[in-house]
C-alpha positions as CSV (number, residue, x, y, z in Angstrom):
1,X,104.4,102.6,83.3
2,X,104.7,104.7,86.2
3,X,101.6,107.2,87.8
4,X,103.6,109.9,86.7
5,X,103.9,109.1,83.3
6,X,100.6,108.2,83.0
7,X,99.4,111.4,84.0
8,X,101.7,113.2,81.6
9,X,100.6,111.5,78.7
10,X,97.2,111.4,79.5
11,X,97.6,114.8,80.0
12,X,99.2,115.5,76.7
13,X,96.2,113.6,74.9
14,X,93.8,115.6,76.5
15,X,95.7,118.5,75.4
16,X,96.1,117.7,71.8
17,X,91.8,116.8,71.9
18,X,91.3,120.3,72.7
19,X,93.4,121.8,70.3
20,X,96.8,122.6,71.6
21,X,99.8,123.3,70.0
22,X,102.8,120.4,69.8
23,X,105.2,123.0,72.0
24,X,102.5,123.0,74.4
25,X,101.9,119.4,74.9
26,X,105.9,119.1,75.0
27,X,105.7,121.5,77.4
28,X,103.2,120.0,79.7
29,X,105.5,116.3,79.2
30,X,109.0,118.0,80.2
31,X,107.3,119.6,83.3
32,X,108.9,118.6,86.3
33,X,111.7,116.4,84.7
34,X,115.6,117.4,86.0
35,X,118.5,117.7,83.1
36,X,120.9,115.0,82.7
37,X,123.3,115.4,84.2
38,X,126.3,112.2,83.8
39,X,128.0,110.4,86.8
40,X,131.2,110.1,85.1
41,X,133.1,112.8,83.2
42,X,136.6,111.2,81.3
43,X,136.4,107.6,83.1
44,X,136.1,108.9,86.2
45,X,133.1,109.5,88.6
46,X,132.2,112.8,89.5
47,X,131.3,113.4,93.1
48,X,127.6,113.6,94.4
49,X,126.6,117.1,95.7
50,X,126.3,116.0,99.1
51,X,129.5,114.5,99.2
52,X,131.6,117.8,97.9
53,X,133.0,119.7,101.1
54,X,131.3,122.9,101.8
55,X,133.5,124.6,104.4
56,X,133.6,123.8,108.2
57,X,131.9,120.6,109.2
58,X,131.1,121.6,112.4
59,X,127.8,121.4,114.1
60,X,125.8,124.5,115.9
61,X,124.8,123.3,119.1
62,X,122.9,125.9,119.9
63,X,120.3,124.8,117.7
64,X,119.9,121.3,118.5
65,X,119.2,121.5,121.9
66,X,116.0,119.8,123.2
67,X,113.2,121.8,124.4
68,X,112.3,121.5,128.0
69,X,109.4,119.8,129.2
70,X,106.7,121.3,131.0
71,X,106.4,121.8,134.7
């Protein structure tokens, strides 16, 4: 079992000792988990967020210019 949910359900247990309702402790489990969402939609794989073009691909230069060195 991993740390993390270890620490939910012992969390959840702890909760339940102390008298907390069963949307609470569900609440306290779902914390922090991310929806589904599938990979593949009608046979076909959907593409990954950072792999959808956003625009222009070009780079700023401005900003990643090193910083000069003392004297």
């Amino acid at each position: 079992m991993l740390d993390a949910q270890r620490t939910r359900t012992l969390e959840a247990s702890r909760l339940k000792a102390h008298g907390a309702s069963e949307e609470e402790v569900l609440a306290v489990k779902n914390a922090g988990k991310k929806p589904f969402r599938p990979a593949y939609v009608n046979g076909t794989r959907k593409p990954r967020q950072s792999e959808v073009p956003t625009g222009t691909f070009e780079v700023p230069t401005g900003q990643f210019s090193l910083p000069k060195r003392g004297k």
